[in-house]
C-alpha positions as CSV (number, residue, x, y, z in Angstrom):
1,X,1.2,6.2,11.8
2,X,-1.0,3.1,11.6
3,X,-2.1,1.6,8.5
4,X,-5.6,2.0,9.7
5,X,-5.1,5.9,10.5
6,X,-4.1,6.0,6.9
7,X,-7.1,4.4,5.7
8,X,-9.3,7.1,8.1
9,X,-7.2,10.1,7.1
10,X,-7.6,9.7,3.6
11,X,-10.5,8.0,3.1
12,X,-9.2,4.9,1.7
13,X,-11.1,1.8,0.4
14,X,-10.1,-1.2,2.4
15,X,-10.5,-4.3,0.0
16,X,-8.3,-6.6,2.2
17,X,-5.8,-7.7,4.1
18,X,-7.6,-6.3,7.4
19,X,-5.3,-8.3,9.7
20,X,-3.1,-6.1,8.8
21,X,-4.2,-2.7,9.4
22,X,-2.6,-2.0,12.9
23,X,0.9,-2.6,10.9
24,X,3.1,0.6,11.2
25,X,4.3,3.0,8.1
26,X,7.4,4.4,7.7
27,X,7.5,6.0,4.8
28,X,6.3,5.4,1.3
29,X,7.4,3.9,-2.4
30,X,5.4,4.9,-5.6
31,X,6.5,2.6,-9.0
32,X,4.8,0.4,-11.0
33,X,7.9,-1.6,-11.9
34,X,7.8,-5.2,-9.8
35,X,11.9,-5.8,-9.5
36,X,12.1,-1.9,-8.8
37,X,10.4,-2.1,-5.8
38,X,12.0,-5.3,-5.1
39,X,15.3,-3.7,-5.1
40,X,14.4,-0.5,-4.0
41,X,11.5,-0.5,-1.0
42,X,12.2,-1.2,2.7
43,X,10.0,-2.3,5.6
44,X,6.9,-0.6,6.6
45,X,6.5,1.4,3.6
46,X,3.4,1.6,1.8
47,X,3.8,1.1,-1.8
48,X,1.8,3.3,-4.1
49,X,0.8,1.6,-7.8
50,X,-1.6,0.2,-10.4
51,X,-0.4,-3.0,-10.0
52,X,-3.5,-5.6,-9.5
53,X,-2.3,-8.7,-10.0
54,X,-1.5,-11.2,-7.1
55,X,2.2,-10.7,-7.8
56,X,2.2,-7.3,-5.9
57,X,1.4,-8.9,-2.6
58,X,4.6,-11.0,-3.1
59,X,6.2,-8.5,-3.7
60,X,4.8,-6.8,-0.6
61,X,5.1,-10.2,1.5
62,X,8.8,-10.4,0.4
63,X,9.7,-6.9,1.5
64,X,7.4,-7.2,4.6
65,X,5.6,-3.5,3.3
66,X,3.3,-2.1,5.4
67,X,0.4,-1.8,2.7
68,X,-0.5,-1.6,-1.1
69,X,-2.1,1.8,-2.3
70,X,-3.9,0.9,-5.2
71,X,-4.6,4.4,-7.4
72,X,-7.0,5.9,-9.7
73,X,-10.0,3.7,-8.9
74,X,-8.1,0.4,-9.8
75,X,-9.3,-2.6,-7.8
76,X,-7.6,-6.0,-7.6
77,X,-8.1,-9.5,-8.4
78,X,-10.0,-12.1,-7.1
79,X,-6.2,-13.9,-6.5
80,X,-4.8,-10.9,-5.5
81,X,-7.4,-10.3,-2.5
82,X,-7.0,-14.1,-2.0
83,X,-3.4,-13.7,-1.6
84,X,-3.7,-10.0,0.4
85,X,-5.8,-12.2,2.9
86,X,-3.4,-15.2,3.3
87,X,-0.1,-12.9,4.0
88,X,-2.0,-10.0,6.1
89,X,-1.0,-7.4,3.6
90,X,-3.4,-4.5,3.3
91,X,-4.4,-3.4,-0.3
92,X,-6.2,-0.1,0.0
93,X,-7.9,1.4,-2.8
94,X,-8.0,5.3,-4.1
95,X,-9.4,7.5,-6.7
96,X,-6.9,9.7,-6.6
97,X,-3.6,10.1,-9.3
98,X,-0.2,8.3,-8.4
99,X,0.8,12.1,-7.5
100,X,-1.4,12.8,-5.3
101,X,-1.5,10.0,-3.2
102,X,2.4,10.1,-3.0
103,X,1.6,14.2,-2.2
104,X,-0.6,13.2,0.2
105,X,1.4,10.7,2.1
106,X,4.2,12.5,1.9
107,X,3.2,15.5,4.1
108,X,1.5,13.8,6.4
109,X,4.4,11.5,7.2
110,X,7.1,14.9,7.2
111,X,4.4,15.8,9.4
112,X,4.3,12.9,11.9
113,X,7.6,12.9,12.0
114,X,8.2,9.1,10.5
């Protein structure tokens, strides 16, 4: 699955980082903790959080994820769309709970087989 056909399916808000939306997900990692999903996330994932400081697209960047989900109507910072921008890195936006956005990816991803 696309970033993009994540964005459609769940009717995402795309604040930035539209270069790269035809990146590919694999799977997906849900923490809030920085040097968790440092240690702990691999490629392509999106990464689910509340984060909305710039430090989450270096994070992102570092790991090469497919996409930041930001949850329960959080939207980022001027630095951090500056910085989403300059590395490519999506940063979607969702009303929805940390849970169900991890639900929701989830069984659509089971579904597609990733």
């Amino acid at each position: 699955m696309k970033v993009s056909e994540l964005v459609e399916k769940f009717e995402l808000n795309v604040y930035s980082g539209l270069s790269g939306l035809d990146r590919e997900v694999t799977g997906g990692y849900v923490s809030d903790l920085l040097s968790d999903v440092m240690g702990n996330a691999a490629e392509n994932e999106v990464w689910i959080t509340l984060q909305t400081h710039q430090n989450v697209v270096a994070i992102a960047s570092l790991k090469d994820l497919a996409a930041i989900v930001l949850v329960k109507g959080m939207e980022p910072d001027d630095d951090t769309l500056e910085r989403s921008n300059q590395e490519g890195i999506p940063i979607l936006g969702t009303p929805l709970s940390t849970f169900e956005m991890a639900g929701k990816l989830f069984v659509e991803l089971e579904g597609s087989g990733a």
